[in-house]
BALOBA-1460 file (C-alpha; in Angstrom, 3 decimals):
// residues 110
<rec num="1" residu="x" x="60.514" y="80.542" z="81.150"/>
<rec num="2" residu="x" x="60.937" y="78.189" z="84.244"/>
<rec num="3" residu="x" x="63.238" y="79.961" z="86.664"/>
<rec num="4" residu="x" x="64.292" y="76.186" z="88.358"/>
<rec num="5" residu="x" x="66.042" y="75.936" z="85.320"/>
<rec num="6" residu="x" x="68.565" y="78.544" z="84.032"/>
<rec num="7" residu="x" x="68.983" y="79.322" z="80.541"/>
<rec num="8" residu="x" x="72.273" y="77.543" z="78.931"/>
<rec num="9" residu="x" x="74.225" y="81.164" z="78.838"/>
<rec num="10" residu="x" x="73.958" y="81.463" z="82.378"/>
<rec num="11" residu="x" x="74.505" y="77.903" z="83.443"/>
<rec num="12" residu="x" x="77.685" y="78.143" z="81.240"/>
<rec num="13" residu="x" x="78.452" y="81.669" z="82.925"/>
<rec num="14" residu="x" x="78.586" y="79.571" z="85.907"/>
<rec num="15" residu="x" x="80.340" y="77.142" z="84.944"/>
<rec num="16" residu="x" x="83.003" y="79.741" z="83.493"/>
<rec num="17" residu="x" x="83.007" y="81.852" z="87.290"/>
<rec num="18" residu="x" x="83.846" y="78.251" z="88.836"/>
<rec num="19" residu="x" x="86.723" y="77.331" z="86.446"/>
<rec num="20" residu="x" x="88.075" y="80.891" z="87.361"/>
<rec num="21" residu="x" x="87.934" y="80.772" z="90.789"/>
<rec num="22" residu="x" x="89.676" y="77.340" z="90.760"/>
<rec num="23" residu="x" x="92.083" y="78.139" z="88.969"/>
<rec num="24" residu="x" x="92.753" y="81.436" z="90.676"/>
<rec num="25" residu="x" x="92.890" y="79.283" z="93.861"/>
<rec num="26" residu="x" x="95.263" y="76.772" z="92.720"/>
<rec num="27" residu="x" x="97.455" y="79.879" z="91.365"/>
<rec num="28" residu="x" x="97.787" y="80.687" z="94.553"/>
<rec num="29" residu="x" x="98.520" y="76.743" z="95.908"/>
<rec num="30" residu="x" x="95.508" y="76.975" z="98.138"/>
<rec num="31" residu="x" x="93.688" y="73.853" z="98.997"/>
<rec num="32" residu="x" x="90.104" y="74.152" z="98.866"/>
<rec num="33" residu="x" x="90.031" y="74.297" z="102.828"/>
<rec num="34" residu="x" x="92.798" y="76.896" z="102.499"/>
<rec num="35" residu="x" x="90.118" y="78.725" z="100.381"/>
<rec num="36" residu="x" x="86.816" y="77.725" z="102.630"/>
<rec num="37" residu="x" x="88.698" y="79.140" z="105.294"/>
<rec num="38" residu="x" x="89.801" y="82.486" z="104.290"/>
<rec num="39" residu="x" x="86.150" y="83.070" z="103.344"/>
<rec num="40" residu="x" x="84.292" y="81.697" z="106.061"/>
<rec num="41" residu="x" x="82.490" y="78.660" z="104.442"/>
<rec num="42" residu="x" x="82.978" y="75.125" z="103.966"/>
<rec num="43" residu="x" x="84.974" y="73.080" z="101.358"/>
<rec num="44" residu="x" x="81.177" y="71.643" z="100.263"/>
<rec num="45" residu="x" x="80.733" y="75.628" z="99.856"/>
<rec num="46" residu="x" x="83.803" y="75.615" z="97.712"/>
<rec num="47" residu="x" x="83.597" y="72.606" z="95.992"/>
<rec num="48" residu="x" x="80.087" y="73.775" z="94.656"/>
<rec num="49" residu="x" x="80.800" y="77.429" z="93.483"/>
<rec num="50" residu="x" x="84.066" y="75.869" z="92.014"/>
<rec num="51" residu="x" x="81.826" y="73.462" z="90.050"/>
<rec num="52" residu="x" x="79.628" y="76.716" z="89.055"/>
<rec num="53" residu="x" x="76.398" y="75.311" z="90.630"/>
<rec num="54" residu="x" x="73.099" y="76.881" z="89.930"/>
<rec num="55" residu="x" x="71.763" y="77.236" z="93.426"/>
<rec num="56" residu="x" x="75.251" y="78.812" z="94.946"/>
<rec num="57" residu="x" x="74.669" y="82.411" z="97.397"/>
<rec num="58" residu="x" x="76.399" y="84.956" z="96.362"/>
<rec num="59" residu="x" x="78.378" y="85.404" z="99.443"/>
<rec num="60" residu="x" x="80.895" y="83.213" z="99.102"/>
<rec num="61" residu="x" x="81.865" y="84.244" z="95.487"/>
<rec num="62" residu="x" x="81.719" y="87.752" z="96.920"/>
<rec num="63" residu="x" x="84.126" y="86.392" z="99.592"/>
<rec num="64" residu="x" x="86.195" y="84.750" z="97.330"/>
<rec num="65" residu="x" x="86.448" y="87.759" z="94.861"/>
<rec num="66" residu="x" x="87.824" y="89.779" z="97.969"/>
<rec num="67" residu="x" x="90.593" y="87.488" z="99.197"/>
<rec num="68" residu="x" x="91.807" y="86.923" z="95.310"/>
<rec num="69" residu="x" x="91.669" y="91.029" z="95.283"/>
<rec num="70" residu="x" x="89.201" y="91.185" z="92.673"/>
<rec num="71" residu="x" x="86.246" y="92.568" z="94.136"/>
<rec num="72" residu="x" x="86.234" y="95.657" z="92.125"/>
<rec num="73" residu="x" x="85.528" y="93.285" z="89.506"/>
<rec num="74" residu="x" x="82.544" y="92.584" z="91.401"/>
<rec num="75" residu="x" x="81.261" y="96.310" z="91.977"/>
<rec num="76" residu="x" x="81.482" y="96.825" z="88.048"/>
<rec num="77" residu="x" x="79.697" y="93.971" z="86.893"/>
<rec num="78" residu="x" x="76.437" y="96.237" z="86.323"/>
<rec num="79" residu="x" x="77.642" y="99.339" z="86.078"/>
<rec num="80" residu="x" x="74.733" y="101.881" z="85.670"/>
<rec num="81" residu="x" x="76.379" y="104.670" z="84.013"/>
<rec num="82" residu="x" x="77.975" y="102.235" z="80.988"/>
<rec num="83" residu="x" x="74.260" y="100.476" z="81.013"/>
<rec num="84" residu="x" x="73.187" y="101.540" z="77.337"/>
<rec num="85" residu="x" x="69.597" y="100.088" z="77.282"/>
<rec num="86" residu="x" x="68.803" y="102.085" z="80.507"/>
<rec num="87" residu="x" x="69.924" y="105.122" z="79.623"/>
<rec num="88" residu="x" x="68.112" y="105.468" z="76.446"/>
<rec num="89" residu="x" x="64.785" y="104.230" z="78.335"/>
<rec num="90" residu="x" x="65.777" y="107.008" z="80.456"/>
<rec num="91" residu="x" x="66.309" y="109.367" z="77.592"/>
<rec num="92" residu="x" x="62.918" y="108.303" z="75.980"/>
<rec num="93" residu="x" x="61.410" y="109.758" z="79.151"/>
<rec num="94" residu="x" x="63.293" y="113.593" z="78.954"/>
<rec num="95" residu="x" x="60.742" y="116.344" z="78.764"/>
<rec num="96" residu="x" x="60.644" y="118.028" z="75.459"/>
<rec num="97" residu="x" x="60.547" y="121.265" z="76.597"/>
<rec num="98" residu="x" x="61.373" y="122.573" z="80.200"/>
<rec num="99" residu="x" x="59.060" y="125.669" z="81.318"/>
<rec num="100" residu="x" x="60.137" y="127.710" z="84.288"/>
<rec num="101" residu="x" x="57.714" y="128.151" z="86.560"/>
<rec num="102" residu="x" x="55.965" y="131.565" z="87.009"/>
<rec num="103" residu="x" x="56.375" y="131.625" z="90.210"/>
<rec num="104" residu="x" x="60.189" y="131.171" z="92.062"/>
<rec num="105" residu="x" x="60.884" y="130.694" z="95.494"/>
<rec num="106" residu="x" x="63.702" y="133.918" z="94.647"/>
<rec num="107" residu="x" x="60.719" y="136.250" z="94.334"/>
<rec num="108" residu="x" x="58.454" y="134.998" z="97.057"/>
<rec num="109" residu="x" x="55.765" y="134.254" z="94.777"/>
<rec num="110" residu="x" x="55.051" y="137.092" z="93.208"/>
């Protein structure tokens, strides 16, 4: 897979993330320098993660999450204990026994 170009679910991802925050700024009646401004970028900044472009950091869509108060969103996007195929890798992993040793540091090794 060439990583210059993203597969279509994540380009239209993108594209989704950008209509939302647009839309979430123009709920608010917030140009997009009223946006750039409350998170520290510039309206090129905005006009680009608006239009859900492919090479856009991750900072300012973190900032923008925060002002629009939806940065928990953010902190659950992956969130490890709801993350099925990692827990049963995990799982596959589990001893299938557990021996104690014969030795514990309770009975100072003898």
């Amino acid at each position: 897979m060439n990583l210059a170009t993203p597969p279509l679910p994540v380009i239209r991802s993108l594209h989704r993330l950008g209509q939302a925050l647009s839309q979430a700024r123009r709920r608010r009646h917030w140009s997009q320098q009223d946006l750039a401004e409350r998170i520290g970028a510039s309206v090129s900044t905005v006009r680009r993660m608006e239009a859900g472009h492919e090479g856009m950091a991750l900072l300012p869509v973190v900032r923008a999450l925060q002002v629009f108060g939806e940065l928990a969103q953010f902190d659950q996007l992956l969130d490890t204990a709801q993350d099925s195929i990692g827990l049963t890798l995990m799982n596959e992993r589990l001893p299938q026994r557990v021996r104690k040793s014969k030795t514990t540091p309770e009975s100072g090794g003898f």
